[in-house]
C-alpha positions in Angstrom: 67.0 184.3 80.4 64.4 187.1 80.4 63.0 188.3 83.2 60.0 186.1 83.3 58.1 187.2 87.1 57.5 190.7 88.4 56.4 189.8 92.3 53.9 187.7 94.5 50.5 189.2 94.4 48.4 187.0 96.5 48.5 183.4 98.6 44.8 181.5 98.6 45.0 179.8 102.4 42.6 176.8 103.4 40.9 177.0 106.9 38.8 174.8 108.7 36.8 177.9 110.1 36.6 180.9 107.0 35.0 183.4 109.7 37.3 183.1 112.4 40.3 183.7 110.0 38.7 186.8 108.5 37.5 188.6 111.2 41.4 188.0 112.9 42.8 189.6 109.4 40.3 191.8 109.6 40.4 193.0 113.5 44.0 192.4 114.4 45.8 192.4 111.3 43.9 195.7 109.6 43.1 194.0 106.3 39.7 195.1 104.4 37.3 192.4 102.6 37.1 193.2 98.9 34.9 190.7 97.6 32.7 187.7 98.8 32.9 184.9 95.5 32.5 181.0 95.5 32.7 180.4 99.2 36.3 182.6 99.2 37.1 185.7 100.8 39.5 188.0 99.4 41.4 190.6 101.4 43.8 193.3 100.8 46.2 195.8 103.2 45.9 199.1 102.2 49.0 199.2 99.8 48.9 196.2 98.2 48.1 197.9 94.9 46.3 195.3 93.3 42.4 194.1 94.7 43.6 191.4 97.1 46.4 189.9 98.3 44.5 187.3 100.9 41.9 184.5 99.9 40.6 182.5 102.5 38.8 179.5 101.3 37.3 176.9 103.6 39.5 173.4 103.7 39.9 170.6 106.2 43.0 171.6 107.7 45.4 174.9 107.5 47.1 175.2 104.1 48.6 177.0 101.7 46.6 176.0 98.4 48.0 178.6 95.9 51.1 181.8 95.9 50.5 183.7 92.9 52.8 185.6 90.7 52.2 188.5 88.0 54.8 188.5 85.2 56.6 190.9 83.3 54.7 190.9 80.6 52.2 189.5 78.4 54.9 187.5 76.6 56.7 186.8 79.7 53.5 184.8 80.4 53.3 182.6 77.6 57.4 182.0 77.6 57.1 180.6 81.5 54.3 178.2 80.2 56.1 177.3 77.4 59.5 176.5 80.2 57.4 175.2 82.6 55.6 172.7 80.2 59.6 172.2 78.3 60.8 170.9 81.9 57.9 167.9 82.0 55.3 170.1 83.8 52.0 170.5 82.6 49.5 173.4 83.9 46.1 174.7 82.9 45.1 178.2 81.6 41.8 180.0 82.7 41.1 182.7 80.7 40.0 185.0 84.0 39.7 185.2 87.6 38.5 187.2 90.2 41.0 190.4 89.7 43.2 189.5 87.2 43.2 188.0 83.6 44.2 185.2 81.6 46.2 182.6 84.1 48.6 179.5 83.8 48.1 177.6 86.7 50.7 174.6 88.0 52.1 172.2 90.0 55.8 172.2 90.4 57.7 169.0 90.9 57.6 169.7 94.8 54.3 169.9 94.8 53.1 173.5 95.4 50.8 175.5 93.5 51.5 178.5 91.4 49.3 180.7 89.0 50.5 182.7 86.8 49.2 186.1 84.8 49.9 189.5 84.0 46.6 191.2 83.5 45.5 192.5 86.8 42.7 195.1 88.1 44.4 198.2 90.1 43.0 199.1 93.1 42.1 202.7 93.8 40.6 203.5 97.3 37.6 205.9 97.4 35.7 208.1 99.2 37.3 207.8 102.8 39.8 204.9 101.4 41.1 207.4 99.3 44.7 208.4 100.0 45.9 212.2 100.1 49.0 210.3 98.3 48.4 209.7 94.6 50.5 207.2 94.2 49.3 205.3 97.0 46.3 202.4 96.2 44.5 203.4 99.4 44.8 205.5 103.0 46.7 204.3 105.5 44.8 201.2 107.8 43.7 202.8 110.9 43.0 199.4 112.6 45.2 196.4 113.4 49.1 196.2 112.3 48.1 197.7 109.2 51.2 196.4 107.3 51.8 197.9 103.8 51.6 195.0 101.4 52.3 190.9 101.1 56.0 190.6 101.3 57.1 186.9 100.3 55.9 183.4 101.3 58.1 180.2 102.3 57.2 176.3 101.8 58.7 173.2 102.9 60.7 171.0 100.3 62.5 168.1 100.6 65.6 169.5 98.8 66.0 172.9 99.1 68.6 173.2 97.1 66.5 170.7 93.9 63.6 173.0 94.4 65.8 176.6 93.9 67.4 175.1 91.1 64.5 174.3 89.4 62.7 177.4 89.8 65.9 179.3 89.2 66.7 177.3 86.1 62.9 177.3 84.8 61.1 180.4 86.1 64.4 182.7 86.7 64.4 183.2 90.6 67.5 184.6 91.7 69.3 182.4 94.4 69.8 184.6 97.5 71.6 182.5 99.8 71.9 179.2 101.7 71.9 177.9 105.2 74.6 174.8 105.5 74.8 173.0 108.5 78.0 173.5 109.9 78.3 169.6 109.8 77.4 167.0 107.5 76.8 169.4 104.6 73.3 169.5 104.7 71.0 172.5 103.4 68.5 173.5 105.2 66.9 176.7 104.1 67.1 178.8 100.6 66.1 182.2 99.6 65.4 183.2 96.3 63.7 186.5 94.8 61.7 187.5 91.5 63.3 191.2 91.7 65.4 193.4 94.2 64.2 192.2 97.9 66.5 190.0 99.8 63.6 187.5 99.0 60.1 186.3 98.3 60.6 183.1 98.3 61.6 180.6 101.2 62.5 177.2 101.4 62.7 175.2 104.4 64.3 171.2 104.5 60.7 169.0 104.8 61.6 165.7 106.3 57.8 164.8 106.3 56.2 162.6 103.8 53.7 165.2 102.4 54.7 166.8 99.5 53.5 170.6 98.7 53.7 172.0 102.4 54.1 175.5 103.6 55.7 177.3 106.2 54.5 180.9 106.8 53.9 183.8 104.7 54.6 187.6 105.4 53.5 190.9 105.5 55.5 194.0 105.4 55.2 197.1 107.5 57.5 200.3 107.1 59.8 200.2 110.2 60.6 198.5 113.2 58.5 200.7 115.0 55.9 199.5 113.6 56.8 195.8 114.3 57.2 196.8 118.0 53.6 197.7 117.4 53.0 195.1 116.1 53.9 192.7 119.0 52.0 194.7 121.3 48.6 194.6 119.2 49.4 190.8 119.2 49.5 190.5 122.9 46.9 193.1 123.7 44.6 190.8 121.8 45.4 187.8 123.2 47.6 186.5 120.2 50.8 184.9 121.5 53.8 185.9 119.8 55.5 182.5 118.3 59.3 184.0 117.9 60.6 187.3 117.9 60.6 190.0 117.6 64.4 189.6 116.3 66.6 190.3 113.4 67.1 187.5 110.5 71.0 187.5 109.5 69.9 186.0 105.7 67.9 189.0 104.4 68.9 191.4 107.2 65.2 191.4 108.0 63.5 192.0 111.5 60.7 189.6 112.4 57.8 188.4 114.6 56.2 185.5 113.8 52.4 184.8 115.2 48.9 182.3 114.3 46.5 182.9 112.8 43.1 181.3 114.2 43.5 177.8 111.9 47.1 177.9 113.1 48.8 179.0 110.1 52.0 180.8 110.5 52.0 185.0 109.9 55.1 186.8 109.9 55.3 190.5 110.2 58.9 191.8 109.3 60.9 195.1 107.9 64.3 196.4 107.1 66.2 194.3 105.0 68.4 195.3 101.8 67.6 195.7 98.3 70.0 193.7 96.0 70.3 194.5 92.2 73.4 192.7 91.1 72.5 190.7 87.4 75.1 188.1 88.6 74.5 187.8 92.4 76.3 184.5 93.8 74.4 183.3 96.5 76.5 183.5 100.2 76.5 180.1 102.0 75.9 180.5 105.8 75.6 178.8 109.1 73.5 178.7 112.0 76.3 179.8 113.9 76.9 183.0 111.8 73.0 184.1 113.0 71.7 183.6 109.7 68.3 183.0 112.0 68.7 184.7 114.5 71.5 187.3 113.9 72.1 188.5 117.6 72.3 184.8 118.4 70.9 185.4 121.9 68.0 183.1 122.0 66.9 179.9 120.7 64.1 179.2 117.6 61.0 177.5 119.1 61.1 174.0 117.8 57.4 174.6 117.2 58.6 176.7 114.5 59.8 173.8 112.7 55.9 173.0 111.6 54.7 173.6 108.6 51.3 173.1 107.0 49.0 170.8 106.6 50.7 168.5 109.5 52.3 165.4 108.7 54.0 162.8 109.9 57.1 163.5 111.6 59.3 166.8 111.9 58.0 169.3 109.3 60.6 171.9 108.6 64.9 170.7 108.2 65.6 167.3 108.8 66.6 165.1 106.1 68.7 161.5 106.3 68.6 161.9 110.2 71.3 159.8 111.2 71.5 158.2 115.3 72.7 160.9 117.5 71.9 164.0 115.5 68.5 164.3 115.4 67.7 167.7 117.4 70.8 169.1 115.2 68.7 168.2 112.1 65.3 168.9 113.4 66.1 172.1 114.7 69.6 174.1 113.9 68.7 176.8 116.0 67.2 174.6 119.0 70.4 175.7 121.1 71.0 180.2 122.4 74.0 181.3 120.3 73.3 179.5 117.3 71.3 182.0 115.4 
């Protein structure tokens, strides 16, 4: 297959409460407001290189409405329609948007939303946004984390495994990796990528009854430094710090996960390796191994196991709970030691 998607370039989140969420992004995270349009608010970090990365649209509850991709090309564009309709799935083009040009716009069969395009506007920072860099978009944030760019999103399926194959086998993600419970066989989390990253795309088990959910995005920052920073911005501010800061084993990544004001779940994180092997198979790990938690010396908040909008039940990996394993299912990581 060709190389149909480039990289995530934005996610479009649903709050109850638009201003509150901005000025948090704005204030604590560092992000500047490009644009006011139709209610939304578009937002950028200063080196995403396109004009947004961020739209904050007002909604009932917290949500992830859209994660958009560019492509590789113009004819990369019209070949993923053309898969995407070939595999029973039918999506809508716009001819423009708000930064970017003609899009293809759809609903997989898990029900999450994805727009496609490859026409996009660069953004070049001017004035005092201008960077003494020239390849850079924009200076340096001096407020907030200030992370670099968008880094990858993850959303709750209810077959983690069903929903990599079919973007793999449709849209050409590469399958990173897997996390197996050590019993019972069950899979309960999957990364895949559009390029070299470990991934930018995540796939938590969704035992809930509400199809399309999502469980955090993240932002990038440049070192782990800057993620200890990033933790103390947090609780200078009054932001409590949900997990971390810690080191993923699956993607090598370090990580602090946070709220934003509708609840959504942020992730700040670094490190992690580049991969550029055509033929990758993906490694199949275990809690045990640390593939959460790679130190494996403390336990994942079960609160970490909601994802968004709520629903019934536990939100993030359980599936087929049988009498007598439930907080195994629920939460794999629930117990110190078990990554």
């Amino acid at each position: 297959m060709i190389q149909l998607l480039n990289q995530l370039t934005h996610v479009r989140l649903a709050t109850p409460d638009v201003e509150a969420s901005v000025a948090f992004y704005q204030e604590q995270i560092g992000m500047q407001v490009t644009d006011r349009a139709d209610g939304a608010v578009y937002l950028r970090n200063w080196g995403d290189y396109y004009r947004y990365s961020l739209v904050i649209a007002e909604g009932p509850e917290p949500a992830l409405e859209v994660m958009a991709w560019r492509t590789q090309s113009a004819d990369a564009l019209e070949e993923a329609a053309r898969r995407i309709e070939a595999a029973g799935i039918v999506g809508t083009w716009t001819e423009s948007k708000l930064g970017h040009g003609r899009s293809y716009t759809f609903t997989g069969p898990y029900g999450h939303t994805m727009e496609l395009f490859w026409e996009v506007e660069r953004f070049h920072g001017e004035g005092d946004n201008a960077s003494t860099y020239p390849d850079r978009p924009a200076r340096r944030s001096r407020d907030g984390v200030a992370p670099r760019s968008l880094d990858h999103v993850t959303i709750a399926a209810s077959d983690v495994r069903g929903f990599a194959a079919w973007y793999s086998e449709t849209l050409g993600f590469r399958i990173m990796a897997h996390t197996t419970l050590e019993h019972g066989g069950t899979s309960v989390f999957t990364v895949l990528t559009t390029n070299e990253k470990s991934h930018d795309l995540g796939v938590v088990l969704d035992g809930s009854s509400r199809a399309g959910r999502a469980n955090h995005f993240a932002y990038w920052v440049d070192t782990r430094e800057d993620l200890l920073r990033t933790a103390d911005i947090l609780m200078e501010n009054g932001t409590p710090m949900e997990y971390g800061p810690s080191i993923h084993g699956i993607g090598e990544q370090n990580f602090l996960y946070f709220r934003d004001p509708s609840t959504f779940r942020v992730e700040v994180n670094t490190g992690g390796y580049r991969n550029y092997v055509p033929d990758w198979e993906p490694y199949e790990w275990h809690p045990a191994q640390g593939s959460n938690n790679f130190y494996r010396n403390s336990q994942m908040p079960m609160s970490m196991t909601e994802s968004f909008p709520p629903a019934d039940g536990p939100s993030a990996t359980e599936e087929g709970v049988l009498p007598g394993t439930e907080n195994d299912l629920i939460n794999p990581y629930a117990k110190p030691g078990l990554g």
